[in-house]
N, C-alpha and C positions, 0 to 999 in steps of 0.2 A: 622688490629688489632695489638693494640702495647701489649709490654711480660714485664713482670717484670723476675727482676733475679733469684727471687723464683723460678719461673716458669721453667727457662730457667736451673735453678738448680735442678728441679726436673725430670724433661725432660731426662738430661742427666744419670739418675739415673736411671729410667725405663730404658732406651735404653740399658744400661750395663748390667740388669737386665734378658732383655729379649732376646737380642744375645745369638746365639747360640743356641737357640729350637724355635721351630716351632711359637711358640707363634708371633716372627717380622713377620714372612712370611703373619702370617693371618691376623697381624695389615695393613703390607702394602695393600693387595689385597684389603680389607673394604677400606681403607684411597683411594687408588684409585680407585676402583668406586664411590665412594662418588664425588671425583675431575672431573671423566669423565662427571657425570652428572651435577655437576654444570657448567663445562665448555660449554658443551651441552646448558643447560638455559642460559648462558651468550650469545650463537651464536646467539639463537632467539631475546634476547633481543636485539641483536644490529640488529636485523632486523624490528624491530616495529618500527614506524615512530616516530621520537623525540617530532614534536609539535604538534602534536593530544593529546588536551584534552583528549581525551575515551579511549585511549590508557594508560596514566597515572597510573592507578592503578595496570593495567598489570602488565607493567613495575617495579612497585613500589616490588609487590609482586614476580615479578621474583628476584629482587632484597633482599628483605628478606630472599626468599627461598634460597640462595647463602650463602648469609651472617651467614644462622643457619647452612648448610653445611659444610661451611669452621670451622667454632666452634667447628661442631660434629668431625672432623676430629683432632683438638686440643684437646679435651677433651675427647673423647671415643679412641683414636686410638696414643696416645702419645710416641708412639714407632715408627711410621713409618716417613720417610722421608720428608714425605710431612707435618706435624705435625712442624717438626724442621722446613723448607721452611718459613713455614706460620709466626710462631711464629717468625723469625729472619730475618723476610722481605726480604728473598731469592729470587731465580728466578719460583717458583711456586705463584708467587704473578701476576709476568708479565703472567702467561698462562691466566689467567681470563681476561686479558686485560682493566681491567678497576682498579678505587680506589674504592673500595663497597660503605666503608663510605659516602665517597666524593659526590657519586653517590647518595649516598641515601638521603644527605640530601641536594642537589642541585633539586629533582627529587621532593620531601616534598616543595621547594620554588616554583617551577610550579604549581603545584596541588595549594599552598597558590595564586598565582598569577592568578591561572584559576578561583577560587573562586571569588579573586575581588583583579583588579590590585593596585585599589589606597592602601590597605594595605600592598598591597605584596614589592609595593615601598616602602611606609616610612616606612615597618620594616627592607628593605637594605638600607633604607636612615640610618637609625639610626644605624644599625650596621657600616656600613661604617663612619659617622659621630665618632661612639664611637676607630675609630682604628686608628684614626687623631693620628698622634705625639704633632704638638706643641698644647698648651693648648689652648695661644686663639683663633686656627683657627678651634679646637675642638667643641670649645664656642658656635663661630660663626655657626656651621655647624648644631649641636644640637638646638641651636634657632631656625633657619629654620625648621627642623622637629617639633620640638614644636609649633611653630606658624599652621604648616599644617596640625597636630593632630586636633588642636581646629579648625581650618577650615573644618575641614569634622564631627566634633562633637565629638570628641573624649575629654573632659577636661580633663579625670582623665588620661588617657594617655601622653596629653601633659604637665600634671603638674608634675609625673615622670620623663617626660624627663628631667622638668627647673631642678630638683634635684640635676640632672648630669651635669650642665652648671655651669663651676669655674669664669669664667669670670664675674663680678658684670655687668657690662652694659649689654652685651648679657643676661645673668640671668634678669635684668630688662627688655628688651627692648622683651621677651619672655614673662612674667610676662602680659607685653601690650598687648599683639596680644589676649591671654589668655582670660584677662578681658574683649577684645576688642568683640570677640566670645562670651563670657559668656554674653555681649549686648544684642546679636544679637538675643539672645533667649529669650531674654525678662526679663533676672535675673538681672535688674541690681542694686539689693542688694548684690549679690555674686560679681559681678563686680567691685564695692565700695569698697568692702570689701578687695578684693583680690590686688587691686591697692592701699590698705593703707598698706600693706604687703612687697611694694617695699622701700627699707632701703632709696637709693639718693633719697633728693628734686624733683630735675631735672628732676629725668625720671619719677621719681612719679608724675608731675606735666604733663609731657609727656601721659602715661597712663590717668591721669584724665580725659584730653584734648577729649581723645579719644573714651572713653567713653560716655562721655559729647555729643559727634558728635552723637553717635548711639542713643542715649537719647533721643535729639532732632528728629532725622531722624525717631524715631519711633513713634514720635507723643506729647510726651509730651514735647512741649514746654517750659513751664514755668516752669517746675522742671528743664528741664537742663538750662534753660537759668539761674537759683537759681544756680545751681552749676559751671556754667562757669562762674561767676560773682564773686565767691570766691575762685576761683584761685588763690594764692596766685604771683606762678611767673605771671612777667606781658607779657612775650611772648607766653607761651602757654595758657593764660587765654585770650590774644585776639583770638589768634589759634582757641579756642574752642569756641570765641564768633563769630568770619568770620563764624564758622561751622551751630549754632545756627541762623545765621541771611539766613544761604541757605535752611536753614531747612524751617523758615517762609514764604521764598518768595516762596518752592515748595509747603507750607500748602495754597498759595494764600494771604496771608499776607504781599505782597509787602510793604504797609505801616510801619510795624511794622518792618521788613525785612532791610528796610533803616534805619530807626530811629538804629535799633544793630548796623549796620554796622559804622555807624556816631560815634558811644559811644564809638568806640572804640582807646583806645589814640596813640598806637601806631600808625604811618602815613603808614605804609606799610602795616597791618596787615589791615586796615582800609581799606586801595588802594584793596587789596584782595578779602576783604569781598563782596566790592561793584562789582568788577567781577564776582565773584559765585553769587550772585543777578540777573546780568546784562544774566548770562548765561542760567540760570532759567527762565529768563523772555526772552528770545531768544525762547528757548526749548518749552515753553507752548504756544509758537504763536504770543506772544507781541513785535513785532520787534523793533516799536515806542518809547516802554518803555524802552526795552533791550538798545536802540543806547544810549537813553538819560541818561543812568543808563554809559556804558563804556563811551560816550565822557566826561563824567563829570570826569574821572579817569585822575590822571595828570601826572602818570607815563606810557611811550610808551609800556614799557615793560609788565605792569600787563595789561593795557588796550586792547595787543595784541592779548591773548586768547579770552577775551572776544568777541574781534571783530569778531574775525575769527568763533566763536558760530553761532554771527550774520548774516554774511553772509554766513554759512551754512544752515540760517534758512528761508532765503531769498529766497537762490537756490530752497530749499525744497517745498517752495511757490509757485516759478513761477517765482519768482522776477530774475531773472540773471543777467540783468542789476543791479538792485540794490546791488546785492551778490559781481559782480566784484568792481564797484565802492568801498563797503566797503571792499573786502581783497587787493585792489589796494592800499587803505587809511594804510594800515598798516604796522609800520615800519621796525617791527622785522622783515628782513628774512624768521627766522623760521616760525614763524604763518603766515608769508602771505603765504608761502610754503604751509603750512596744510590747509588755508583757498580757494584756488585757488585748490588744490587736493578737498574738498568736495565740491564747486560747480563744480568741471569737473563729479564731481561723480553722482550729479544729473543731468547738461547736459545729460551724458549718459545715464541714467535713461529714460527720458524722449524722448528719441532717436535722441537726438541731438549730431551727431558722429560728425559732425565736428567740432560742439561748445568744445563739451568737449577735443577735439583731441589739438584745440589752448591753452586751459585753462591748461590743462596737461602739455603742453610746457611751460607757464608760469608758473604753481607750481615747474617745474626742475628748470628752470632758475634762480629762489627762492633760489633755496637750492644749488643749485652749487656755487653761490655768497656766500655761506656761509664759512666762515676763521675762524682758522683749519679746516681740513678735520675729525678731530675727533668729533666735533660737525655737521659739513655735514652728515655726516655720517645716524644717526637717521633720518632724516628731510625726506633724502633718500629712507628708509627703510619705511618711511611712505605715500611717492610718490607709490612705487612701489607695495603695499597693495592694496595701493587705485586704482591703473591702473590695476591690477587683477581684485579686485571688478568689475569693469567698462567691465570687459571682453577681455580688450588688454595683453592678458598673454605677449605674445610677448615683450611690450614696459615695462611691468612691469621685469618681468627676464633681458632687457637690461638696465634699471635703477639702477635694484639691482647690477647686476653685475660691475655695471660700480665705486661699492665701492672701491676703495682699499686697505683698509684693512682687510684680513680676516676675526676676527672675526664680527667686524662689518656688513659686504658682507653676513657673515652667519644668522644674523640675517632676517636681508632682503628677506633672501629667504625663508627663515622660516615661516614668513609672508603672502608670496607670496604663499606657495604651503597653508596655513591655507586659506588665499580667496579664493584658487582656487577650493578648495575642498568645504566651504561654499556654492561656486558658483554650485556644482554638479559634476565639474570633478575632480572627484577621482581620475582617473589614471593617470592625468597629474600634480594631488598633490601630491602622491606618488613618480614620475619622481623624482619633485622638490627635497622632501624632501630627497629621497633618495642623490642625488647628491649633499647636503651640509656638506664637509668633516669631518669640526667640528661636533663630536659626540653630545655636549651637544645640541646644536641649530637644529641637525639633531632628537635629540629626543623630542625634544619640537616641532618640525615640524609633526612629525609623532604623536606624540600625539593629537595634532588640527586637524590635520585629520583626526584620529580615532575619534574626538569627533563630529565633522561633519556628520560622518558614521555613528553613533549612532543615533546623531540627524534627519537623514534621514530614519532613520529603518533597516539601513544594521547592525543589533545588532553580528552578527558573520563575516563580515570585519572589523568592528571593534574592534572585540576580535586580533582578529590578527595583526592589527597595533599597536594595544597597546601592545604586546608583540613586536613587533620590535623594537617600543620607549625604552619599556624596556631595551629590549637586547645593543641597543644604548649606555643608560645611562650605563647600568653594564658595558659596555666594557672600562668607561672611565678612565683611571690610575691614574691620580691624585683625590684622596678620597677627597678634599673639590668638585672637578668641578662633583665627580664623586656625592657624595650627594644632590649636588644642583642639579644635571640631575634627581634624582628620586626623591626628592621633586617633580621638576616640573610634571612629569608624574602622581604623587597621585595625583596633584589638581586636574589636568583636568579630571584625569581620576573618582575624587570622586564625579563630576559635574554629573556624569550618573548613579547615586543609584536611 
């Protein structure tokens, strides 16, 4: 409790007042039982268990109970010793052993957190976010919580937050995700609206774009293909026509599907389009169409995803023969990396340990070839996933580990213990995640695993790991790495409402 000088002026006026008769003796005795007992309550409480939910309230109300004590001791008894102590933040402060405050309103974000974790982060995502120094990494930190406001249905929340975003591009690029969400739910008159709202061309055009995808993707066709056609910029107006032509070929509309893809003038955007096609028609079982759709792409690079679809889809089949042939065919590195990881993954599947044990070794081989190591890296982290999946925890923890650079390494493990808990073992998810030093990727670890644990009915180990994750992200010092950690935490954790 902080004192004003009033206070500390009037204080001293009674005390002079009342020295000398009897009157201090009685103040002190009251003032001190008053102390003994709350000190008393303060012993139990540090004897109740800290993360027991049912406990909570207890606590809470031990905590009050203190807190109105120490007051009464201020304001009924302002002649005794402990009175002055209190008010001048003495050493009658350290006997309670605790900050009450402090206590009480760290003790208020549990009980918020036990209610439902994904709030209880983005509202320290956003406190935290709001205590950034520089502005624009402010910016930045508050678009992320905005964005993950609308992601769990929050808009009027996340459009508060854009309020507080100084930054014009973060402020737009928040704006997007917004309207992006506001799609999703089917408004997309409010969506329209709210993307004509953003002051830059560019990012306005950006938002449209985005839009435009969810339009399509929800079925209306031909109204969004009407609005990605009058785009004005001509990069994100093909952007939003590659989106529109994946929309068709998942409506079955191959035909229709190519003909966008074709109209589109840009040659890359164009090269794109025909991928997302090509990978659509992979996905739905067309493998024939799928190849004829990528080998027509004449850049290695875009053609690369796609393939690697394909021969995912092959694997998926039966075809293995055919699955290697096509990720053998592919030039990039990386994708043939990812392509030879998901046929070893359906080898395994199908209980062919040796097949997938060789094919494994070729997805490593893949990625170790890959220059810089900063790009290795990823390619890595997605080897070692998929060698969890697969069940070789072993070869998957010596893949990841064989990163060298930390954060990256951290990733990968992250990864690794999220398959591995997918896959059922929990305690050796756990293990993982617990042992990756980096907090933020340690909490993004534990959080996959708690949403695993949910997904499998264990609904209170999972309360628990998601308060580790928690705990994780809070502990991390630097307030951007630290807001980005409890973003992550609300999504996942808003995946389980």
């Amino acid at each position: 409790m902080k004192s004003t000088s009033k206070v500390l002026a009037l204080l001293v006026f009674v005390i002079l007042n009342l020295s000398g008769s009897g009157a201090l003796a009685d103040q002190e005795a009251s003032a001190n039982e008053i102390f003994v007992k709350s000190a008393l309550l303060m012993k139990r409480y540090g004897t109740l268990p800290i993360d027991d939910p049912a406990q909570y309230q207890v606590r809470l109300d031990i905590l009050l109970d203190v807190r109105a004590a120490l007051e009464q001791i201020v304001i009924d008894y302002p002649g005794s010793s402990l009175a002055v102590e209190l008010v001048s933040e003495g050493k009658a402060k350290n006997l309670i052993e605790a900050d009450i405050e402090e206590e009480i309103l760290a003790l208020r974000d549990d009980m918020e957190c036990a209610a439902s974790i994904a709030l209880c982060a983005l509202s320290s995502a956003r406190r935290t976010a709001e205590s950034i120094g520089n502005a624009r990494s402010r910016s930045r930190a508050l678009s992320k919580v905005a964005e993950a406001q609308a992601g769990i249905g929050d808009i009027a929340g996340a459009l508060r937050t854009v309020e507080n975003i100084e930054d014009a591009s973060y402020r737009a690029s928040a704006l997007s995700r917004v309207a992006e969400a506001l799609a999703l739910t089917g408004d997309i008159a409010s969506a329209l609206k709210l993307v004509e709202s953003i002051e830059d061309a560019a990012d306005r055009a950006v938002a449209l774009a985005r839009v435009t995808e969810v339009h399509a993707l929800s079925g209306d066709i031909t109204s969004a293909l009407h609005t990605a056609q009058g785009i004005e910029d001509s990069a994100q107006r093909a952007s939003a026509l590659s989106r529109v032509a994946e929309a068709q070929a998942k409506s079955g509309d191959t035909a229709a599907a190519l003909k966008t893809a074709a109209s589109i003038e840009d040659a890359s955007y164009s090269a794109y389009a025909f991928a997302r096609v090509a990978m659509v028609r992979a996905g739905s079982g067309d493998i024939d169409g799928a190849l004829e759709t990528a080998t027509s792409i004449q850049s290695a690079f875009v053609r690369a995803p796609a393939l690697a679809r394909v021969a995912e889809a092959q694997a998926l089949q039966g075809n293995v023969t055919g699955a290697l042939k096509t990720a053998a065919s592919i030039e990039d590195p990386s994708h043939r990396a990812y392509a030879y990881a998901e046929v070893a993954k359906a080898q395994a599947g199908s209980g062919d340990v040796d097949g997938a044990r060789a094919t494994f070794s070729a997805a490593r081989s893949s990625a170790e070839s890959i220059e810089p190591a900063l790009l290795r890296a990823p390619v890595l982290s997605r080897v070692a996933e998929a060698l969890a999946t697969s069940g070789d925890v072993a070869g998957a923890l010596n893949t990841a580990r064989s990163i060298d650079d930390a954060l990256p390494r951290a990733y990968a493990l992250s990864r690794v213990a999220a398959a591995q808990a997918v896959s059922g073992d929990v305690p050796g998810a756990l293990n993982t995640a617990e042992s990756i030093s980096n907090a933020l990727h340690r909490a993004s670890a534990l959080s996959l695993v708690a949403e695993a644990q949910a997904g499998s009915g264990d609904a209170l180990g999972a309360q628990v790991t998601f308060s580790a994750a928690l705990k994780a992200a809070k502990s991390i010092e630097y307030a951007p790495d630290r807001a980005s950690a409890l973003v992550l935490v609300a999504k996942v954790a808003a995946k389980l409402k």
